[in-house]
DRENDO-1510 file (C-alpha; in Angstrom, 1 decimal, always signed):
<recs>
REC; n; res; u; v; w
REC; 1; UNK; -127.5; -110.9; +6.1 .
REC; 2; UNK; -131.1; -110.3; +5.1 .
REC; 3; UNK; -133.0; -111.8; +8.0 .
REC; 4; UNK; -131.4; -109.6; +10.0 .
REC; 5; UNK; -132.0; -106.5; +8.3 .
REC; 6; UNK; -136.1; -106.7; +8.4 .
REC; 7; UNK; -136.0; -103.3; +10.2 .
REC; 8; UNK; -134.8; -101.3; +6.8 .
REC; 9; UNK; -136.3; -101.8; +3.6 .
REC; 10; UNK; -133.4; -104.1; +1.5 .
REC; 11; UNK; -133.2; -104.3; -2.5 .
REC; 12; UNK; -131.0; -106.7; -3.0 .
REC; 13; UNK; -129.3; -106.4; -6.6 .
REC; 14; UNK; -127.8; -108.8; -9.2 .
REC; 15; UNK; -125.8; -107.1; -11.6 .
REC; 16; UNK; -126.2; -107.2; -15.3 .
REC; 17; UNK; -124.1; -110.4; -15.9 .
REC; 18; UNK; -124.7; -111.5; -12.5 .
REC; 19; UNK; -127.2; -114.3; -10.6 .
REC; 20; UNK; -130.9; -114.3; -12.8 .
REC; 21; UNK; -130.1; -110.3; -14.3 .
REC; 22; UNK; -129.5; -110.5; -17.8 .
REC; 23; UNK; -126.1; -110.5; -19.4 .
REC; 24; UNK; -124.6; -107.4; -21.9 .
REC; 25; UNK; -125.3; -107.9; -25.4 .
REC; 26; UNK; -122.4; -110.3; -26.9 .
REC; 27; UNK; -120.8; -107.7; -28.5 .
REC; 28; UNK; -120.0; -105.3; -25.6 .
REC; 29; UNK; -117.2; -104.9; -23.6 .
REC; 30; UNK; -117.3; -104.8; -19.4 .
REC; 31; UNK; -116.8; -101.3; -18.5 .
REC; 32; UNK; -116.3; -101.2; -14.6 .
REC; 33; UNK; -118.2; -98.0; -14.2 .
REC; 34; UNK; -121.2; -98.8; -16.9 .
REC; 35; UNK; -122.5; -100.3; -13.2 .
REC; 36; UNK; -122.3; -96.4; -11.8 .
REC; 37; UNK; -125.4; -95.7; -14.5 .
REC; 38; UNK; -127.0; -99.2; -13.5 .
REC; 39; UNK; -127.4; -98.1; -10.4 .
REC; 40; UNK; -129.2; -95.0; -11.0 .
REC; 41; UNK; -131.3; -96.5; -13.4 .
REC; 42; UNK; -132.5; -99.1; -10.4 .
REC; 43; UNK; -133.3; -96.0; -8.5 .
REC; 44; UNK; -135.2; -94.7; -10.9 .
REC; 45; UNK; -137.4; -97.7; -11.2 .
REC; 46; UNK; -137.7; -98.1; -7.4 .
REC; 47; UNK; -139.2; -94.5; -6.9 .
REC; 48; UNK; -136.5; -93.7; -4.5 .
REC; 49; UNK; -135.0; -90.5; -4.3 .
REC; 50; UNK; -132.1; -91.9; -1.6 .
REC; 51; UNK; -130.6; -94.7; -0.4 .
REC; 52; UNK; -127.9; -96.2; +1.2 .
REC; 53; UNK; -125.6; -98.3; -0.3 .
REC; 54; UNK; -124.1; -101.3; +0.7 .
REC; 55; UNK; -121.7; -103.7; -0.8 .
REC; 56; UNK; -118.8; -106.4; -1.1 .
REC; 57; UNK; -115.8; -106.7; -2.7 .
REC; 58; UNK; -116.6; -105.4; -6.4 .
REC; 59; UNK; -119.8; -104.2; -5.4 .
REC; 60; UNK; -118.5; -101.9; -2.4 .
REC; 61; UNK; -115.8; -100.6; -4.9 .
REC; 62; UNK; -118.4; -99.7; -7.1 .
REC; 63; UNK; -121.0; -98.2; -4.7 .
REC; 64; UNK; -118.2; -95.4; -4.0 .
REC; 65; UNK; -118.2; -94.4; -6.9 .
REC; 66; UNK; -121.4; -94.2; -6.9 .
REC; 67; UNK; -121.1; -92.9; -4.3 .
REC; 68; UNK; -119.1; -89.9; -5.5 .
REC; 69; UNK; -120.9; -89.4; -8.2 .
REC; 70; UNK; -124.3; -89.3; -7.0 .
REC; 71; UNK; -123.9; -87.6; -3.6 .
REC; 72; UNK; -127.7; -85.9; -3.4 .
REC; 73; UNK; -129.2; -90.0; -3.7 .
REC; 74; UNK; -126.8; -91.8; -1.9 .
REC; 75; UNK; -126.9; -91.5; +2.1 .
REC; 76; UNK; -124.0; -93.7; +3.4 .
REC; 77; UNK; -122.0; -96.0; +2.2 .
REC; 78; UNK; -120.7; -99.1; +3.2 .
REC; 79; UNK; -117.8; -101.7; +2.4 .
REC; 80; UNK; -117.6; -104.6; +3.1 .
REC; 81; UNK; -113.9; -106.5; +3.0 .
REC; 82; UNK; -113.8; -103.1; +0.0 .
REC; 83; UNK; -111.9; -100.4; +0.3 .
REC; 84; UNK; -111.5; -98.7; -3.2 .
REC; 85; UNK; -111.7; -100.1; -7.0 .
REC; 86; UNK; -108.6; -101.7; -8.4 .
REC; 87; UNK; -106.8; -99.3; -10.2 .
REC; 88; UNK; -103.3; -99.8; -12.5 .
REC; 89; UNK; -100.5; -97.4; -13.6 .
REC; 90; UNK; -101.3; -95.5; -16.3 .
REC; 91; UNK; -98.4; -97.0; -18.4 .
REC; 92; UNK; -100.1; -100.5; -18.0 .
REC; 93; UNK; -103.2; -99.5; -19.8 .
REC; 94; UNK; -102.2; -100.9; -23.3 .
REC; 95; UNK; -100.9; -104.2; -22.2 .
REC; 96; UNK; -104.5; -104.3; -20.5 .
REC; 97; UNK; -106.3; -103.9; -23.1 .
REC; 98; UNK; -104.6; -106.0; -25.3 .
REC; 99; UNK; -105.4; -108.9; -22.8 .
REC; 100; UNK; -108.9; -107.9; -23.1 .
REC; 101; UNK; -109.4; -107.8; -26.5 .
REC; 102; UNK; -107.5; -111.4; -26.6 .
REC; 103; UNK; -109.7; -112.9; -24.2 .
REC; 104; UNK; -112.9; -111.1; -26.2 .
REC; 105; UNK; -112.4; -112.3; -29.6 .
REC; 106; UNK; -111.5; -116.1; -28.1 .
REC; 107; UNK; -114.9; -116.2; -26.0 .
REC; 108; UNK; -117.1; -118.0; -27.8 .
REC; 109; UNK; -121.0; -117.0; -26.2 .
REC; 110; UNK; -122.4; -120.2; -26.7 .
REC; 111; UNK; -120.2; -122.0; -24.6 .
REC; 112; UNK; -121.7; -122.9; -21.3 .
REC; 113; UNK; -119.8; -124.7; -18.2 .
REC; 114; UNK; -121.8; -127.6; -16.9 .
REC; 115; UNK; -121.7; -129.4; -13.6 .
REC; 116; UNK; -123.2; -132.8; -13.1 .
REC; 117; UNK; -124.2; -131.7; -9.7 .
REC; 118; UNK; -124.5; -129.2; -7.0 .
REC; 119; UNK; -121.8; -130.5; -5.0 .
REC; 120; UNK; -119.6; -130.6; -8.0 .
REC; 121; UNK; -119.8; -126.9; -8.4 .
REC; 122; UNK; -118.9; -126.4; -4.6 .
REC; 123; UNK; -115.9; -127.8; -5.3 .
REC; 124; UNK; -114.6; -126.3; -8.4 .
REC; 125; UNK; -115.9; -123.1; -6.5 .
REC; 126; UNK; -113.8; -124.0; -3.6 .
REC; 127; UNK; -110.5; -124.8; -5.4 .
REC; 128; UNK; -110.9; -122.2; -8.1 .
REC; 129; UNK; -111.7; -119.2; -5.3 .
REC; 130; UNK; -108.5; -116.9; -4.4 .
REC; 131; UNK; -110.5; -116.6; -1.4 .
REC; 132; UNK; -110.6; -117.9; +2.3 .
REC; 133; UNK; -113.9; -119.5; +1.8 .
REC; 134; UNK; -116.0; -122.1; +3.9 .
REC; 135; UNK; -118.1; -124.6; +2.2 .
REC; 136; UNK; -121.1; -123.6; +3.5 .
REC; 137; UNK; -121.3; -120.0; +2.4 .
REC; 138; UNK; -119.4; -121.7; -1.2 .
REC; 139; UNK; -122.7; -123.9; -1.3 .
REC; 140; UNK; -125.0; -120.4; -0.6 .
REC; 141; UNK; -123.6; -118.8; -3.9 .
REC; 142; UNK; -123.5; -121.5; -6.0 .
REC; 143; UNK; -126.8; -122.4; -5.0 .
REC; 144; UNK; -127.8; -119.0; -6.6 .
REC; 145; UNK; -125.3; -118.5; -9.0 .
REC; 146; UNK; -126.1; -121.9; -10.7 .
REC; 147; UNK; -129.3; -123.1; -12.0 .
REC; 148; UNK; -130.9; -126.8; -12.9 .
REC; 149; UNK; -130.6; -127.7; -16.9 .
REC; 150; UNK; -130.6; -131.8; -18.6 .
REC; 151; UNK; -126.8; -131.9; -18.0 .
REC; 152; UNK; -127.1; -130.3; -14.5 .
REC; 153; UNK; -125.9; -127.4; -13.4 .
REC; 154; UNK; -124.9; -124.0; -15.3 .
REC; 155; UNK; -123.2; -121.2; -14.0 .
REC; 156; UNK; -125.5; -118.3; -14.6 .
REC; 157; UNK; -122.5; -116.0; -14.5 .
REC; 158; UNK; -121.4; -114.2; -17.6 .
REC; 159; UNK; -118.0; -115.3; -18.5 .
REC; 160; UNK; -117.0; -111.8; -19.8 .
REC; 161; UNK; -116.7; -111.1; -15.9 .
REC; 162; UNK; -113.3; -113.1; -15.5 .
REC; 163; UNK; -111.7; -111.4; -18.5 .
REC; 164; UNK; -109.0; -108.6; -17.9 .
REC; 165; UNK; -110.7; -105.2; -17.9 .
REC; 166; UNK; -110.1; -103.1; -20.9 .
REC; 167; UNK; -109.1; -99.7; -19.1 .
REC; 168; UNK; -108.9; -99.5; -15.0 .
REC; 169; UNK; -108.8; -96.3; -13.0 .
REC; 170; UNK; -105.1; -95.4; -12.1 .
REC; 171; UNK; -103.9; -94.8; -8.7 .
REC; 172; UNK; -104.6; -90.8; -8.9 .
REC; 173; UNK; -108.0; -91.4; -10.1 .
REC; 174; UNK; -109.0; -93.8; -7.5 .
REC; 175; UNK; -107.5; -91.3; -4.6 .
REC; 176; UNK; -109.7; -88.4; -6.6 .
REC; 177; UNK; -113.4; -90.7; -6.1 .
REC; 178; UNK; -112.5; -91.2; -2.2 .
REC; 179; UNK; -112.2; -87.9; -1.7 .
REC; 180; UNK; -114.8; -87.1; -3.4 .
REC; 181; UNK; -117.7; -89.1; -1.3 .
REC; 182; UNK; -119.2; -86.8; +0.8 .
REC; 183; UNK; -121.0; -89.2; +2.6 .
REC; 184; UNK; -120.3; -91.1; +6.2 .
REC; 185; UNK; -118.9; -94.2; +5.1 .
REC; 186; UNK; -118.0; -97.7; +7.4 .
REC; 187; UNK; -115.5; -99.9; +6.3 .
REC; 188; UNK; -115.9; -103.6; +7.6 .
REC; 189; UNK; -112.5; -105.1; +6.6 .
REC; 190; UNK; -112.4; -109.5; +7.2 .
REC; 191; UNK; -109.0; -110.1; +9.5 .
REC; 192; UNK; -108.1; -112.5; +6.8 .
REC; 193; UNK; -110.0; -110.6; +3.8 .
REC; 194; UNK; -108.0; -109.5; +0.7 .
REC; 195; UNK; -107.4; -105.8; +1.5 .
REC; 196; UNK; -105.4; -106.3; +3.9 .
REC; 197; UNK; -102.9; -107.8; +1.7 .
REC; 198; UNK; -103.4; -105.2; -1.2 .
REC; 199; UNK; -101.4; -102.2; +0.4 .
REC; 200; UNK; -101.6; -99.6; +3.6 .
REC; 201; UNK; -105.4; -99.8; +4.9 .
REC; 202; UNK; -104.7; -96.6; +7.3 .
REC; 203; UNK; -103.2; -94.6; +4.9 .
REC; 204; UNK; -106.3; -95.2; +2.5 .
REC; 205; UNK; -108.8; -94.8; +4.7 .
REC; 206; UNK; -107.2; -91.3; +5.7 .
REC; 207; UNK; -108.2; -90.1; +2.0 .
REC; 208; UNK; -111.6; -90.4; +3.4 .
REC; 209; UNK; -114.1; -87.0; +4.6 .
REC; 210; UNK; -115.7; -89.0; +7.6 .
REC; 211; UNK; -115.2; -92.7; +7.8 .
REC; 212; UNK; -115.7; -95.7; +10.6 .
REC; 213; UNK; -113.5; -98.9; +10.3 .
REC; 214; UNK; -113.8; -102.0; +12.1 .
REC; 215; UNK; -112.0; -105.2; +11.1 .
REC; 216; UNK; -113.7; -109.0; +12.1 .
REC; 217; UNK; -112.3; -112.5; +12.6 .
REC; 218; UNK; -113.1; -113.5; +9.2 .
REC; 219; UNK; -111.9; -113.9; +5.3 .
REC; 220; UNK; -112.9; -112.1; +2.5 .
REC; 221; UNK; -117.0; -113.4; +2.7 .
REC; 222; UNK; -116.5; -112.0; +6.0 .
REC; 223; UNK; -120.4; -110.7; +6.2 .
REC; 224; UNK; -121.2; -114.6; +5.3 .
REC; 225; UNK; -118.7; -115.4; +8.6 .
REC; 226; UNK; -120.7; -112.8; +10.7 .
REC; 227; UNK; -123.9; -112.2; +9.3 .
REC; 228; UNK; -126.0; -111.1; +12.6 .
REC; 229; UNK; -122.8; -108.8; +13.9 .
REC; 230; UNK; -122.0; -107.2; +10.8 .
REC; 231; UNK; -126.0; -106.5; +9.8 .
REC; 232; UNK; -126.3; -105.1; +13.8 .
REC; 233; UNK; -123.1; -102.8; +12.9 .
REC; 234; UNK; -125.1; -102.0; +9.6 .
REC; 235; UNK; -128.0; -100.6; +11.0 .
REC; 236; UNK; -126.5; -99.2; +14.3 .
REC; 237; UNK; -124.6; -97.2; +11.4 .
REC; 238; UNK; -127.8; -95.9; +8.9 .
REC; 239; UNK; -129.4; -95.2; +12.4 .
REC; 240; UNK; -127.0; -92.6; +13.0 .
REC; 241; UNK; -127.1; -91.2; +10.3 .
REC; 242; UNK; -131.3; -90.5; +10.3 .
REC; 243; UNK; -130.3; -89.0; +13.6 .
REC; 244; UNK; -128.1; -86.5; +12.5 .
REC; 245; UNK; -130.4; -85.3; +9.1 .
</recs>
């Protein structure tokens, strides 16, 4: 989407863990909303007092509640093929975390996944991926998400980020941050994307205080299918909102 977002000011950002940002210390668990005080500390750096934030699948989960929780900094939000963070019955929570700690003390740090080439990875990505996925925008992540070592190619991801979560927001909870965000928020669901197979999309985006929703032919890497439409919706939407304030 970037070249056609040259009329705002983009910070694109790789999550601890994620693309060239460094990983947690080994001995750290991944807390879901550790991210929440990420994001204010890249504020912070950057100088800005406000923003808007944009982001897919995880990423727009998390940008709610960051959302909700930082409602003077944030401006808008918006979601894209994200609706709300994955949450789980409270009575759930100790099998979870069991399956977290299992996968922890098995994961040994120094164990790296190795590709002999590009194409290989595009492939594994391709067949490992829950996803509707074409190979081109499967070859623009792992392009990133890889880099160039003797044996090949290494996945620059931290492993940690495919265990189970040790504790997940339950259903209550998750309901409490939407209506919470203050802010105008637009939802751009994928026609094929995973939320619409994860439960009632109009009776979710009712919990919402002022919300736009548009769904587009697409899958889940549905701004990757539509990159100029969705970044025109994008900015049609922040430009709104500078009209209004």
């Amino acid at each position: 989407m970037l070249p056609y977002l040259d009329a705002v000011e983009c910070v694109a950002v790789d999550l601890p863990g994620h693309g060239e940002s460094h990983h947690r210390d080994p001995s750290s668990l991944l807390h879901y909303v550790d991210y929440v005080r990420d994001i204010k500390l890249i504020l912070y750096e950057l100088g800005w007092e406000h923003c808007h934030l944009l982001g897919h699948s995880m990423g727009g989960a998390l940008s709610l509640i960051a959302a909700s929780a930082l409602p003077g900094t944030i401006l808008s939000l918006t979601m894209l093929d994200s609706l709300h963070p994955l949450s789980r019955r409270p009575d759930q929570g100790p099998e979870m975390l069991k399956r977290s700690l299992q996968q922890f003390t098995a994961w040994d740090p120094h164990r790296e996944t190795t590709f002999p080439d590009l194409d290989a990875v595009v492939k594994a990505r391709l067949k490992a991926s829950p996803f509707q996925q074409t190979e081109a925008s499967a070859r623009l992540i792992m392009e990133y998400a890889t880099e160039k070592v003797a044996r090949g190619y290494r996945l620059r991801s931290d492993a940690r980020l495919n265990f189970r979560s040790p504790l997940m927001l339950s259903p209550p909870q998750t309901e409490a941050f939407i209506q919470a965000v203050e802010q105008p928020v637009l939802v751009v669901l994928g026609a094929q994307g995973i939320v619409q197979h994860r439960g009632p999309v109009e009776e979710t985006l009712r919990l919402f205080r002022n919300v736009q929703h548009i769904t587009i032919e697409g899958g889940h890497h549905v701004h990757m299918d539509e990159p100029k439409l969705i970044s025109e919706r994008f900015l049609e939407f922040i430009q709104a909102q500078a009209e209004t304030t």
